[in-house]
C-alpha positions in Angstrom: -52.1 42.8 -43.7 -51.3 39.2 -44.4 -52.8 37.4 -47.5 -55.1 35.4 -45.9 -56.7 38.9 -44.4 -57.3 40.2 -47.8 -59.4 38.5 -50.6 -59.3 40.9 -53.4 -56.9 43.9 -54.5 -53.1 44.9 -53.9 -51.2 43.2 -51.3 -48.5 43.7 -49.0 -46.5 41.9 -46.4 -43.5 43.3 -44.3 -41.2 41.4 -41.9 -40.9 42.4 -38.1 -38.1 44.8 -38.6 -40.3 46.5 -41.8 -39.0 45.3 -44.6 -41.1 44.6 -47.3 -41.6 40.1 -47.5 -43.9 40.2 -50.0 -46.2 42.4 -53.3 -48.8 41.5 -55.0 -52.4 41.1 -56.1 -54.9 39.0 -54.5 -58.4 38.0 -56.3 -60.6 35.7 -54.7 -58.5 34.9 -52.1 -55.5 33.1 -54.0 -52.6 34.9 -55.6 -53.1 36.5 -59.3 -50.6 38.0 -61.9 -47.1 39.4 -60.7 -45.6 38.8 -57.7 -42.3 39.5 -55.7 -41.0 37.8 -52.8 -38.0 39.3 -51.2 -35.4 37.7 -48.8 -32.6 39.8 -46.9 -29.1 38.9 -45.7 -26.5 40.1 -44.4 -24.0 38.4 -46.3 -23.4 36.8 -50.1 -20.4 33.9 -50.5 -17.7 35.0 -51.6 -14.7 33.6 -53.2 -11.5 34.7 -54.8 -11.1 34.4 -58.8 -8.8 36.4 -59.6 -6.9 39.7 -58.4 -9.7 41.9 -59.6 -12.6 39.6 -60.1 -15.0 37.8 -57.1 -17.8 35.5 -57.8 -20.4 35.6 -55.9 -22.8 32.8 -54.7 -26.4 33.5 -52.9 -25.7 33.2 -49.4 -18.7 37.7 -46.9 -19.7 40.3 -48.7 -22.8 42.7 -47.5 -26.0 42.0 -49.3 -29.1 43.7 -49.9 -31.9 41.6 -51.3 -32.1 38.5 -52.4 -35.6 39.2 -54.7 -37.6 36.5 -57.0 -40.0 37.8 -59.3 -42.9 35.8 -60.7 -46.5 35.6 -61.9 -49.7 33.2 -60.3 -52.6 32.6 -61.6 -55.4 31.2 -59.1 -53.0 30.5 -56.5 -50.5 28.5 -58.6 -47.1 29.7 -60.1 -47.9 30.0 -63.8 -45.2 31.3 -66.5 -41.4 32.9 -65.8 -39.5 33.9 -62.6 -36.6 35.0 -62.1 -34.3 35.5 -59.2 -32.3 38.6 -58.4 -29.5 39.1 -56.0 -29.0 43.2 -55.3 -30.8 43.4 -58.5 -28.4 41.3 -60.3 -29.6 37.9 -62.0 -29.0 34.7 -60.6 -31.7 32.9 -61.6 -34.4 32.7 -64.4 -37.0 29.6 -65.4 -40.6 29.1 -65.8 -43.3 27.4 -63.6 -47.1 25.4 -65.2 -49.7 24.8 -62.2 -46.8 25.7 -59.7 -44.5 23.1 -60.7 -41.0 23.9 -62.5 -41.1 23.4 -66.4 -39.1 23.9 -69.4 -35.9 25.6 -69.3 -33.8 26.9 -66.3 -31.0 28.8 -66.3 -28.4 29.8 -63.1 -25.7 32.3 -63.2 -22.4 33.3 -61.2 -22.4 36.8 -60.4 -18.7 38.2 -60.4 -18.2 41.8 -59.5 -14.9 44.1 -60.4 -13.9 45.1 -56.7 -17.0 43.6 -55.1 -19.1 46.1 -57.5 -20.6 46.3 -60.8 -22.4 42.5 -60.3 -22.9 40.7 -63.7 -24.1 37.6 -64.6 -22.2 34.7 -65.8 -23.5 31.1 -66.8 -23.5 28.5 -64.5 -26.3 25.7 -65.5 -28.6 25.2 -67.7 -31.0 22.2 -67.8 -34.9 21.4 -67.5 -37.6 20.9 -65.7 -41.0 18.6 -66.1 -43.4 18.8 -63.9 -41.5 20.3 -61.0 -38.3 17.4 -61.5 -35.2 17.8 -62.9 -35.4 16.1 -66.7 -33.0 15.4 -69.4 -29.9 17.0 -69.7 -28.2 19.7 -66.9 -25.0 21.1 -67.6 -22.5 23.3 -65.5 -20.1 25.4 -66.2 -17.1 26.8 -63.7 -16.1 30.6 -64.0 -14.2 30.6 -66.9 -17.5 29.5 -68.8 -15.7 25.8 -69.4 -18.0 23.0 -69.1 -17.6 21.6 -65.2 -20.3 18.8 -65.7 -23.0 17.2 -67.7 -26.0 15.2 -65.7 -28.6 13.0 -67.4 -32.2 12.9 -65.1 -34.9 11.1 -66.0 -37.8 12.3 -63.6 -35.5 13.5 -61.3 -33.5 10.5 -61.1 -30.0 10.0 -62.7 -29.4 7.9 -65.5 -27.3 7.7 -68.3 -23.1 8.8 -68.1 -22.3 11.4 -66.2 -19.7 12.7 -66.9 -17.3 15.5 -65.0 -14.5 18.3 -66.5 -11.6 19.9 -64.7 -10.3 22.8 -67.5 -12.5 21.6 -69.9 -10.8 18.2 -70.3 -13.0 15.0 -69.4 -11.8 14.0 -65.6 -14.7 11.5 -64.4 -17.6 9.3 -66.2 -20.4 7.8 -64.0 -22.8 5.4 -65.0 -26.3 5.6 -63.6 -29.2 3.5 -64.3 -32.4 4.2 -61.9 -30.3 6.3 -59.8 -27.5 4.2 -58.7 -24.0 3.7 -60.4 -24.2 0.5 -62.4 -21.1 -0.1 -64.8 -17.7 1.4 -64.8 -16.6 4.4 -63.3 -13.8 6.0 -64.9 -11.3 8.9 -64.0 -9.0 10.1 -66.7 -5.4 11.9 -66.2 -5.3 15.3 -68.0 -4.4 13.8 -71.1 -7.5 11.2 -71.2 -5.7 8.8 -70.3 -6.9 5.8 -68.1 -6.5 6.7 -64.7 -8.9 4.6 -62.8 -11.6 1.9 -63.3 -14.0 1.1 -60.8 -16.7 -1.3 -61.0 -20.3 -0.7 -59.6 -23.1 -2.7 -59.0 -26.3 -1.2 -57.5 -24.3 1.7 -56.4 -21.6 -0.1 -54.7 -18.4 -0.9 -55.7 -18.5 -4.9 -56.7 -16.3 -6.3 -59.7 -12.7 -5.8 -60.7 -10.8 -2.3 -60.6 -7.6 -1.5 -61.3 -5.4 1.9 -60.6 -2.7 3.8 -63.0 -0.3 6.1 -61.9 2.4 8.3 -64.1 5.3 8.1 -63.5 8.0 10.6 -64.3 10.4 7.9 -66.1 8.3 5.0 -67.1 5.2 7.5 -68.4 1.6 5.3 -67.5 2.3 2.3 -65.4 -0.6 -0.1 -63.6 -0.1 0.7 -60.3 -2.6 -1.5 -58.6 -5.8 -4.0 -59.1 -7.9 -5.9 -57.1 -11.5 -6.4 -56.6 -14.3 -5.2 -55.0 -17.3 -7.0 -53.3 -20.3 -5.0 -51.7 -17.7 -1.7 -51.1 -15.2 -3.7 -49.6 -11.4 -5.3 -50.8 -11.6 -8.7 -51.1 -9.3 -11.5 -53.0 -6.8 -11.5 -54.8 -4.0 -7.6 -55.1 -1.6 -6.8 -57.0 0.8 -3.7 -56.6 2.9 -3.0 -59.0 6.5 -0.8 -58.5 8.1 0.0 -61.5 11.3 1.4 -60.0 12.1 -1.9 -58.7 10.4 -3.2 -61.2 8.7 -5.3 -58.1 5.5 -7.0 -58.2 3.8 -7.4 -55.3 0.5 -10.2 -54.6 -1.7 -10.1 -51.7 -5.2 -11.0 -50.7 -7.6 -8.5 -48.6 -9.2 -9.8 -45.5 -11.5 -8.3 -43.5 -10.8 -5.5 -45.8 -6.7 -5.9 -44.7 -4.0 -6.5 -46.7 -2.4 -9.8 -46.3 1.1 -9.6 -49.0 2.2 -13.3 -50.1 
C-alpha cells in the first residue's frame, strides 16, 4: 500500500523485488513521527588505506542497505536523521520544516578486512534553512584536517583554504561565490609556491611561479600576467642553472621569447 492509499496508521512500502522502501506512520494523510527510508546496492566504493584497513564510501565491496532514519511531523522533516550504511553510521544532522539545520556531521567507514565497519570523521559543518552556512571542515583518513570552506547561504566566501598531511597546500579567496584576490599554493614547508591573481573568478592580474631546486633551494621560476584566463604581456622564465633569464610576450595565448 503506497502512502497516498493510507491516511491514518502504520505504513509500509516495498520495492518490486520485495524489499522493504519505506516504514512509518501516517496521520491525516502526511507523514508523522519516525520514519525509515531504505536504499539497496549492490556495491559500496572501496579504496585501499592500508594493508589491513579499507574505507568505505556510500556507493566494490557487497552492500546491504543503505538506511536513513528520521522523524516528520505533518508531512515535513522535523528534528535528527541519520544515515546508516549496513547499519554502520555515515551520516547524522537535523532537519526544521524539512529544510537541513544546525549541525551535520559525515563519516568514513573503514573496516578491518572489509568487516567490522566503524565510523571515522569526515566533515562537519552547518546548515540554515536547508543551505550550507558558516564553516565546513574535512578531514582525510588519518583524521588530519583536508579542508576548511566558508558559506554564507550556500555560497562561498571568505579563504578557503586546503591541507595535504595537515600542512596548509592551497588558499582561495571567495567573495559572492567567485575567487576574487590571490590564490596561493604553498610547498610543504609553507613556502610560496604559487600566486595567482583572480578577478570575478577568472584569472586577471600578475602571477608568478617558484620552483625548488635541489642546489639553489626556492628560486622564481616564472611570472607573467593574466587577462580574462588567458597569458598576455609581458614573461619571464627564469633558469637558475644557467643562471639564464629568459623575456617573452604571450600572444594569442603563445609564447613569443625576445
Amino acid at each position: 500500500m503506497t502512502e497516498n492509499q493510507i491516511k491514518n496508521g502504520p505504513f509500509k512500502e516495498y520495492y518490486e523485488d520485495g524489499r522493504l522502501k519505506e516504514v512509518g506512520t501516517i496521520k491525516n494523510g502526511d507523514k508523522e513521527g519516525a520514519f525509515s527510508y531504505f536504499e539497496y546496492t549492490d556495491f559500496v566504493e572501496a579504496e585501499q588505506v592500508d594493508s589491513e584497513y579499507l574505507t568505505i564510501n556510500i556507493a566494490a565491496v557487497p552492500a546491504q542497505e543503505i538506511c536513513t532514519k528520521g522523524y516528520y511531523r505533518k508531512g515535513l522533516a522535523e528534528g535528527t536523521y541519520q544515515v546508516f550504511v549496513n547499519s554502520v553510521l555515515s551520516e547524522r544532522g537535523a532537519y526544521a520544516n524539512g529544510l537541513g539545520q544546525g549541525l551535520f556531521e559525515r563519516f568514513w567507514l573503514v573496516g578491518k578486512r572489509r568487516f567490522f565497519l566503524f565510523p571515522r570523521k569526515r566533515a562537519v559543518g552547518n546548515y540554515r534553512k536547508g543551505r550550507t552556512h558558516g564553516i565546513v571542515r574535512e578531514y582525510d583518513l588519518n583524521g588530519l584536517l583536508s579542508k576548511e570552506l566558508t558559506f554564507e547561504d550556500g555560497i562561498p566566501v571568505g579563504v578557503h583554504k586546503e591541507y595535504s598531511g595537515g600542512s596548509l597546500e592551497k588558499e582561495i579567496p571567495y567573495v559572492g561565490g567567485q575567487m576574487e584576490g590571490e590564490v596561493k599554493t604553498y610547498f610543504d614547508d609553507g613556502t610560496l609556491r604559487k600566486k595567482l591573481t583572480f578577478s570575478q573568478g577568472k584569472k586577471n592580474g600578475p602571477y608568478e611561479e617558484y620552483r625548488d631546486d635541489w642546489e639553489f633551494g626556492y628560486m622564481l621560476e616564472e611570472k607573467g600576467f593574466y587577462r580574462d584566463d588567458e597569458n598576455t604581456g609581458l614573461l619571464k622564465t627564469l633558469f637558475p642553472v644557467q643562471w639564464e633569464l629568459l623575456v617573452g610576450y604571450y600572444w594569442d595565448n603563445q609564447i613569443l621569447w625576445i
